[in-house]
C-alpha positions as CSV (number, residue, x, y, z in Angstrom):
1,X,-71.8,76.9,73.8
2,X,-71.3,74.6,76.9
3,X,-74.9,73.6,76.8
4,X,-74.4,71.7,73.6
5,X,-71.7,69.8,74.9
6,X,-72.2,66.0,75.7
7,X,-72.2,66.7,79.7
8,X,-70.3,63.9,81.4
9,X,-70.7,63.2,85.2
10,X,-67.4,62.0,86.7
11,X,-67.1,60.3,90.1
12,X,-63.7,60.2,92.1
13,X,-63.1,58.4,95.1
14,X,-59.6,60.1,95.0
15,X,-59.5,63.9,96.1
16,X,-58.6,66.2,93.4
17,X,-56.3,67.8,96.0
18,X,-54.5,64.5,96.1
19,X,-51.1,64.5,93.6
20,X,-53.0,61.1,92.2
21,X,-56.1,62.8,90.8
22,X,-54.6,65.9,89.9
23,X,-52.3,63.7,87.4
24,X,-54.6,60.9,86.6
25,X,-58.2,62.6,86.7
26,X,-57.3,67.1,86.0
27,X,-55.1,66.3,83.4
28,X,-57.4,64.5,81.4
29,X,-60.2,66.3,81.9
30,X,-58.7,69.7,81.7
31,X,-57.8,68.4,77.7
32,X,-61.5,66.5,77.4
33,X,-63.2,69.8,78.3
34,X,-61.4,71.2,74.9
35,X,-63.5,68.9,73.0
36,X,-67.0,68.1,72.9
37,X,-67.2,67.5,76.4
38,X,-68.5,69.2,79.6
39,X,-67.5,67.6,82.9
40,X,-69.4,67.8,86.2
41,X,-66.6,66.6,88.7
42,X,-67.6,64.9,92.3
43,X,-64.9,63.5,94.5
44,X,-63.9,63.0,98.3
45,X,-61.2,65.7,99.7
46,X,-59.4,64.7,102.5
47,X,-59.7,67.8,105.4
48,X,-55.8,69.3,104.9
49,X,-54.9,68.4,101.8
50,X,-58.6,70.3,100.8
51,X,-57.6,73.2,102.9
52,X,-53.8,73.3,101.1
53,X,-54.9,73.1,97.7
54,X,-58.6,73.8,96.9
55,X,-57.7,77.2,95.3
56,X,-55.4,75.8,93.0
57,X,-58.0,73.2,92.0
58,X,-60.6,75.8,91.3
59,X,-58.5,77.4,88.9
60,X,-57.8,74.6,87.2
61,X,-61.3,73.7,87.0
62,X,-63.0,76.9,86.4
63,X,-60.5,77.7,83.4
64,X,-61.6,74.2,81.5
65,X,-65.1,75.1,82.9
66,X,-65.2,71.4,84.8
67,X,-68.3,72.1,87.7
68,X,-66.5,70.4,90.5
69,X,-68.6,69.7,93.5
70,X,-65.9,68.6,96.7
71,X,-67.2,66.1,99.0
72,X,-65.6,65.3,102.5
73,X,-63.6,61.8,102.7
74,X,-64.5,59.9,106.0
75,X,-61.9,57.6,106.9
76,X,-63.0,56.7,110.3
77,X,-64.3,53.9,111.4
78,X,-63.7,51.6,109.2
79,X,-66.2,50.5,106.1
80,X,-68.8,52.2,107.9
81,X,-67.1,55.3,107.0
82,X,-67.2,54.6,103.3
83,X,-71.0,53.3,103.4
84,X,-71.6,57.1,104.5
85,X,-69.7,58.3,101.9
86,X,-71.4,56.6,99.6
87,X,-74.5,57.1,100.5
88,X,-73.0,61.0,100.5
89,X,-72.4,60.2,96.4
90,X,-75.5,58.5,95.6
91,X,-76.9,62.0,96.9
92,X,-75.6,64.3,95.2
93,X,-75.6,62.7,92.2
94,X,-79.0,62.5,92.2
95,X,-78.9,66.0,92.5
96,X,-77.0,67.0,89.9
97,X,-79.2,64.5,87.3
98,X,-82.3,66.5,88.5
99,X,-80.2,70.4,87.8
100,X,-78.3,69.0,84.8
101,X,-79.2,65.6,83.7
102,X,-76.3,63.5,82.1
103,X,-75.7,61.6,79.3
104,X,-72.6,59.3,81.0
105,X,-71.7,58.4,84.3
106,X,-68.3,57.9,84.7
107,X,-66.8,56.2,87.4
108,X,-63.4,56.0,88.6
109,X,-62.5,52.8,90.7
110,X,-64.8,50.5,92.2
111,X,-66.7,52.4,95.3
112,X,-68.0,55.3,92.9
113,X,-68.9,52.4,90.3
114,X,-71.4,51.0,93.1
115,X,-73.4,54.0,92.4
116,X,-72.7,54.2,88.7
117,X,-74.1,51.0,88.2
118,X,-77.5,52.0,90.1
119,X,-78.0,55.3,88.3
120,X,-77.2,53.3,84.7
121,X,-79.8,50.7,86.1
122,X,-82.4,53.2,86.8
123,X,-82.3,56.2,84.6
124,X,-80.8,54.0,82.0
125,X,-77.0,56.8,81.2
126,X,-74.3,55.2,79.6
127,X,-71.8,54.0,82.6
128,X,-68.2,53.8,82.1
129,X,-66.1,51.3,85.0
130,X,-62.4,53.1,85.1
131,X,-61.7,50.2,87.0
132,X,-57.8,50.9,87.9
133,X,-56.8,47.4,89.0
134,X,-58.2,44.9,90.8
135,X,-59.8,46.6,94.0
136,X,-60.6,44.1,96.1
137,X,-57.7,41.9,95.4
138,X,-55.2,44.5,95.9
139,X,-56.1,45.1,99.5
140,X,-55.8,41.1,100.2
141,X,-52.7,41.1,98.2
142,X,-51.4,44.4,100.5
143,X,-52.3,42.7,103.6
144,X,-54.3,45.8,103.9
145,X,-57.6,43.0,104.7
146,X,-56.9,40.1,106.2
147,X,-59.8,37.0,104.7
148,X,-59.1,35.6,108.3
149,X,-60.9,38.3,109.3
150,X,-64.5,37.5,108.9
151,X,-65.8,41.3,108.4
152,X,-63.0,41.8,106.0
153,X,-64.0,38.5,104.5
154,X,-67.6,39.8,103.5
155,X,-66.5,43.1,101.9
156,X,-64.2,41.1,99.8
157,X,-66.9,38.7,99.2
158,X,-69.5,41.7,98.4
159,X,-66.9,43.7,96.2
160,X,-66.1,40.7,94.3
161,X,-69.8,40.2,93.6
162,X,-70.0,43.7,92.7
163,X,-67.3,43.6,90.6
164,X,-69.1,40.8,88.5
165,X,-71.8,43.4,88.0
166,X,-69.8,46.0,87.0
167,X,-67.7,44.3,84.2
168,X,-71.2,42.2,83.3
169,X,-73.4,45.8,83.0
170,X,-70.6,48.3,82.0
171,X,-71.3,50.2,78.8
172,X,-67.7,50.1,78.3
173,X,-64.6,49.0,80.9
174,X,-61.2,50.8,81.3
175,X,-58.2,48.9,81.8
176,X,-54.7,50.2,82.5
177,X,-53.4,47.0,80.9
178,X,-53.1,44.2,78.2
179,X,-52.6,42.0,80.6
180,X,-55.5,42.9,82.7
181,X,-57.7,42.7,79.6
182,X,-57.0,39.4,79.1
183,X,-57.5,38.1,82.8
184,X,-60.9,39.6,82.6
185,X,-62.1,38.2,79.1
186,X,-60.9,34.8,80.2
187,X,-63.6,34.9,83.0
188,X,-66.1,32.8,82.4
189,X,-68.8,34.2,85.1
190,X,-69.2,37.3,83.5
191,X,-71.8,38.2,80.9
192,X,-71.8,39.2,77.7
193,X,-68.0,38.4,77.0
194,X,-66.1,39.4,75.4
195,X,-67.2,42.6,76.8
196,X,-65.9,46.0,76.2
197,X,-62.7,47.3,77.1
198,X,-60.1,50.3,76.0
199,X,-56.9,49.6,77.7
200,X,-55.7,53.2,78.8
201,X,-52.5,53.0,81.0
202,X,-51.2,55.8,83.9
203,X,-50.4,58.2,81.4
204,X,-47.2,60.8,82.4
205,X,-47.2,64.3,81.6
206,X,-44.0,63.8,79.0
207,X,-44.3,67.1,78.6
208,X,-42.8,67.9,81.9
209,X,-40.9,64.8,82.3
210,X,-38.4,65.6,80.1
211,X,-34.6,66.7,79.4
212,X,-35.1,69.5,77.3
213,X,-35.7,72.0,80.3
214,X,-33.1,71.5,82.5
215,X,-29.9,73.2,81.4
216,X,-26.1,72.3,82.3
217,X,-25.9,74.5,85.4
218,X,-28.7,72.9,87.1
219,X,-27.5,69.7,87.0
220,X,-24.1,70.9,87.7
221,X,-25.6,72.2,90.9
222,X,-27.4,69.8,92.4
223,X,-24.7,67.0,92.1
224,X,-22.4,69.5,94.1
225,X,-25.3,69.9,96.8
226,X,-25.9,66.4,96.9
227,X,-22.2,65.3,97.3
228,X,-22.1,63.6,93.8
229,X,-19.1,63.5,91.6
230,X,-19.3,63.3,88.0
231,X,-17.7,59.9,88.0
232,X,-20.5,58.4,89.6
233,X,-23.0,55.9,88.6
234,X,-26.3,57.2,89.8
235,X,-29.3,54.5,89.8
236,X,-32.7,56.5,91.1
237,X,-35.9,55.2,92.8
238,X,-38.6,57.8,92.4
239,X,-41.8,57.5,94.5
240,X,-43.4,56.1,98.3
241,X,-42.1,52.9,99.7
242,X,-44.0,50.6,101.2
243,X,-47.3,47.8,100.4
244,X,-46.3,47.4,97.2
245,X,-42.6,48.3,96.6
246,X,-39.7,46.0,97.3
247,X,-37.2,48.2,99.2
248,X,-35.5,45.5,100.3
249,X,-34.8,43.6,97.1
250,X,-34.0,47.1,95.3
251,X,-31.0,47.3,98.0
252,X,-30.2,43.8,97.3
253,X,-29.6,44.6,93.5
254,X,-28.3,47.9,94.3
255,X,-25.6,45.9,96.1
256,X,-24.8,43.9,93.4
257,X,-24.4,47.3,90.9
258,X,-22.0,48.7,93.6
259,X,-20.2,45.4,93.2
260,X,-20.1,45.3,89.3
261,X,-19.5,49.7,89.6
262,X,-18.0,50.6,92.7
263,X,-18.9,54.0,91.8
264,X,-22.3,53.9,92.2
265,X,-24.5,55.6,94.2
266,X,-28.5,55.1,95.2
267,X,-30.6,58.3,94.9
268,X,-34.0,58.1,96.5
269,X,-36.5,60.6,95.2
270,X,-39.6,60.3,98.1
271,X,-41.2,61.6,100.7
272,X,-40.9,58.5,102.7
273,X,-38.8,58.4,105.9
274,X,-35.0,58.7,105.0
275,X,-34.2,57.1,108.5
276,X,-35.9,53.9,107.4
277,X,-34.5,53.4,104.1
278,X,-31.1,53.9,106.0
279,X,-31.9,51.4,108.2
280,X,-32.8,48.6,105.9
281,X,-29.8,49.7,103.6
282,X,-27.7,49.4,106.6
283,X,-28.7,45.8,107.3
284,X,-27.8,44.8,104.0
285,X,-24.0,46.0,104.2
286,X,-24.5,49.0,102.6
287,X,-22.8,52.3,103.4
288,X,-24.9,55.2,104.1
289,X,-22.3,56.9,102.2
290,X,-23.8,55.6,99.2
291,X,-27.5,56.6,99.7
292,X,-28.8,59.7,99.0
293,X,-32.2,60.7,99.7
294,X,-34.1,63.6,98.9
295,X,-38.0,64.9,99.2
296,X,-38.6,66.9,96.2
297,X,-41.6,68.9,94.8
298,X,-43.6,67.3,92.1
299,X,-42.0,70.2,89.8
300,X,-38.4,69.6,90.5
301,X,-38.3,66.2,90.3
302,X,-37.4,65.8,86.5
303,X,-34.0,67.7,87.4
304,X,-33.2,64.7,90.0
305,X,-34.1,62.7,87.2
306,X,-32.2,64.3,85.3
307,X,-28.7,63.7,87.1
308,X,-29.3,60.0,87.4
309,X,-28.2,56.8,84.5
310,X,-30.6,54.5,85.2
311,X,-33.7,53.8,87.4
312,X,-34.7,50.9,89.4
313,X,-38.9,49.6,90.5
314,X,-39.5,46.2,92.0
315,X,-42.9,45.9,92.8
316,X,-44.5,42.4,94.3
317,X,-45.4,40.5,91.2
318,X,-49.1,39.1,92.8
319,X,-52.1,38.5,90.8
320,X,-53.7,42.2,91.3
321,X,-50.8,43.8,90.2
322,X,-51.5,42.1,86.8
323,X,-54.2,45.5,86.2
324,X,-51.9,48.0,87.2
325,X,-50.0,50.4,85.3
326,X,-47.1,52.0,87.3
327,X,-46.7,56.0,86.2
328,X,-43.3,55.4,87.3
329,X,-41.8,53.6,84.3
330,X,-43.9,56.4,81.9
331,X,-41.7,59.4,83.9
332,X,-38.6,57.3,83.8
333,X,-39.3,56.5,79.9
334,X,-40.1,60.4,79.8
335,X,-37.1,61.4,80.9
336,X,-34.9,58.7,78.4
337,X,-34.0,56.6,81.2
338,X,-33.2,52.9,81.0
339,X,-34.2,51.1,84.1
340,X,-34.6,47.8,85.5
341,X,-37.7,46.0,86.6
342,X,-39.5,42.7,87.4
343,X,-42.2,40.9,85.6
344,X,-45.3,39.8,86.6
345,X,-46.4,43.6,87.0
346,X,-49.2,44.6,84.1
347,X,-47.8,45.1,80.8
348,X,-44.2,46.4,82.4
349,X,-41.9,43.6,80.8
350,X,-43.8,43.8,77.5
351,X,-43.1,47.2,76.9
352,X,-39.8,46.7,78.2
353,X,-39.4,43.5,75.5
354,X,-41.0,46.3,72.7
355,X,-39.1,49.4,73.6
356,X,-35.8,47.9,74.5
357,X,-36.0,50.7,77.6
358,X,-34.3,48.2,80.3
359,X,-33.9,45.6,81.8
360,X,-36.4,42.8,83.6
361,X,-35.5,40.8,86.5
362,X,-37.6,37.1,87.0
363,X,-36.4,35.9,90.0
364,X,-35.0,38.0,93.1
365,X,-32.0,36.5,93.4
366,X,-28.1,37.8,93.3
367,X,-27.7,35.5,90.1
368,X,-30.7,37.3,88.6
369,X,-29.5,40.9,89.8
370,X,-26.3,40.6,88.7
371,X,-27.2,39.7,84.9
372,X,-29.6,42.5,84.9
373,X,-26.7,44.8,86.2
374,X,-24.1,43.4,83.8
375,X,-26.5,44.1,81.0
376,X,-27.9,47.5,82.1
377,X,-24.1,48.6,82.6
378,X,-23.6,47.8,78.5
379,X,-27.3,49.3,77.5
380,X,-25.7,52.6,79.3
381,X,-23.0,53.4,77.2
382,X,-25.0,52.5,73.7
383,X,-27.5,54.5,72.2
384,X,-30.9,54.8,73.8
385,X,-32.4,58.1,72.9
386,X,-35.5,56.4,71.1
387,X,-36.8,55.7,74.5
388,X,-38.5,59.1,75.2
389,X,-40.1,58.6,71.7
390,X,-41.2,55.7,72.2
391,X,-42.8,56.8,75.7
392,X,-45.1,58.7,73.5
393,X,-46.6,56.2,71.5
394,X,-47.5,54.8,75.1
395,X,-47.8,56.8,77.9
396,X,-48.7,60.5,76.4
397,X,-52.0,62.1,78.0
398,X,-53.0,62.9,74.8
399,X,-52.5,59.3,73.4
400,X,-54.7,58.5,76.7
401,X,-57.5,61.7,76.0
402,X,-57.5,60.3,72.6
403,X,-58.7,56.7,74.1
404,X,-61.2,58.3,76.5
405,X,-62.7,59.9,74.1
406,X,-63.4,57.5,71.3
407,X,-64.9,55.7,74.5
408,X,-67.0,58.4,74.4
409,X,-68.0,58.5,70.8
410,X,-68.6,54.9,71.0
411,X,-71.3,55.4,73.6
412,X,-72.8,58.1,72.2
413,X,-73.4,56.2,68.7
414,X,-74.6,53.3,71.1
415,X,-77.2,55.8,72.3
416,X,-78.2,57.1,68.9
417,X,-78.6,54.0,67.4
418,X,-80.8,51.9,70.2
């Protein structure tokens, strides 16, 4: 019965053991392998997070009968490491086409799409670029390279010319966002414009991000064991700090909140380091008194949700972060949670403008904070419980299956008819 599936060759970069491809590679999959699919899984496993969790990945793949084949991530030294791994994928997928040849190559970011793009060039397989943002931009924007740099300066260069290729010879391009969509068709460099593109956002498991399993008493609970009093105003952050996330600016307009609701309080869902969010709240005047900050497992984090009234992301509105498509605002929506937010971050204040889900801040400033306060503080008390709804029509992983797979069909007729 497998056998007459279309088999479909995936290529991570991301470890399945990581949270990010179990959420945004598994859960697809796993619900793709239902239809007329088989998947043959490759992707880099980082040493302990591979030792912590590759049984509970097997499971998962050996119940939706995805072949996954682990590979080792090298991180050390730097871009030699990922020539080796490379060189690692173009490997095994060579032998894998030779065991089980494959009708698409899909390939997840940019590094496995440096191999998709040869295997498409010279066995001639349909290859799908899942591009997930701009790559190469997003380290320069993160100050993760440095173009002062002159070796940094190449691999930009090289990935940038890459990049050309991969949007010029794609059979079909994945974009997390409208607004990434139209960057890309309004380059002029690239062949075959307007070339083809399904815009397929981070998707949330709505299923789990929601209200409906989290009863009175649990809520009851874990307000007493966090010190929270019913009369308070709770505004959540949920996720890692750092690169991309404005900590800084979210206490600012936390500030302002506390000002406007004296009975507010911050809640930090992360893993991060609670003594440096402290620290930078502390700078800015604010009492620790009013933080709280808790790690939490994946599972339990709707029920922290769950106790806040709002929910806050600033993330640095630069031109890479035009492609991405933070899962945040689909668990917040999820969860029927109005939130505030700044533009200039993929399709964020769109659906914000079509949902009515919150609130969008242009310009960091106090003025700008405090309007976005005053107005969040009104959108509480009124009626909002079309949010979750309308997180469906957006963010649902079967919404996004549904995408990949008419991707799919669309190749396939491609195939049949050349």
């Amino acid at each position: 019965m497998q056998q007459n599936k279309t088999h479909v060759l995936y290529l991570s970069y991301d470890g399945m053991t990581d949270p990010l491809g179990q959420s945004q590679v598994l859960a697809y999959l796993e619900r793709l392998s239902n239809l007329n699919y088989r998947f043959t899984l490759i992707s880099f496993e980082k040493t302990e997070r591979f030792e912590n969790g590759k049984k509970s990945v097997e499971e998962r793949c050996q119940k939706s009968n995805i072949k996954w084949l682990p590979q080792r991530y090298t991180k050390k030294p730097p871009i030699l490491s990922t020539i080796y791994d490379i060189f690692t994928l173009e490997q095994k997928v060579l032998d894998v086409l030779k065991k089980d040849s494959f009708e698409i190559i899909h390939c997840r970011s940019y590094i496995t799409a440096i191999v998709g793009l040869q295997f498409k060039r010279n066995y001639g397989v349909k290859f799908v670029f899942d591009m997930r943002g701009f790559y190469a931009d997003e380290r320069v924007d993160g100050n993760i390279w440095r173009l002062s740099n002159p070796i940094y300066k190449a691999v930009y260069l090289f990935l940038k010319r890459k990049e050309r290729q991969f949007l010029s010879e794609a059979d079909y391009v994945i974009s997390l966002t409208d607004a990434g969509e139209k960057i890309i068709h309004s380059w002029k460099n690239i062949s075959n414009q307007p070339i083809p593109i399904q815009v397929i956002p981070c998707c949330a498991n709505l299923e789990m991000f929601s209200n409906a399993g989290i009863d009175e008493k649990q809520k009851i609970e874990l307000k007493k064991s966090l010190q929270i009093s019913e009369s308070s105003f709770v505004l959540s952050y949920l996720g890692s700090i750092g690169t991309w996330y404005m900590l800084e600016e979210m206490l600012d307009c936390f500030k302002v909140l506390k000002e406007e609701n004296p009975q507010s309080i911050f809640l930090f869902i992360t893993n991060e380091s609670s003594e440096y969010i402290v620290e930078k709240a502390k700078a800015k005047g604010i009492a620790v008194s009013d933080l709280r900050i808790v790690s939490s497992p994946h599972n339990l984090v709707p029920l922290h949700l769950s106790i806040s009234d709002a929910g806050i992301f600033f993330i640095k509105p630069v031109f890479s972060k035009q492609a991405s498509s933070p899962t945040k605002q689909a668990e917040l929506m999820g969860m029927n949670l109005l939130h505030i937010c700044n533009s200039g971050v993929g399709d964020v204040d769109a659906i914000v403008a079509q949902t009515n889900c919150g609130v969008v801040v242009e310009k960091f400033s106090t003025e700008d904070y405090r309007s976005a306060v005053k107005k969040l503080l009104v959108k509480t008390t009124q009626q909002h419980e079309t949010i979750r709804e309308q997180a469906f029509e957006i963010y649902s992983l079967q919404k996004g299956v549904e995408r990949y797979a008419e991707v799919y069909e669309k190749l396939l007729a491609m195939k049949t008819t050349s």
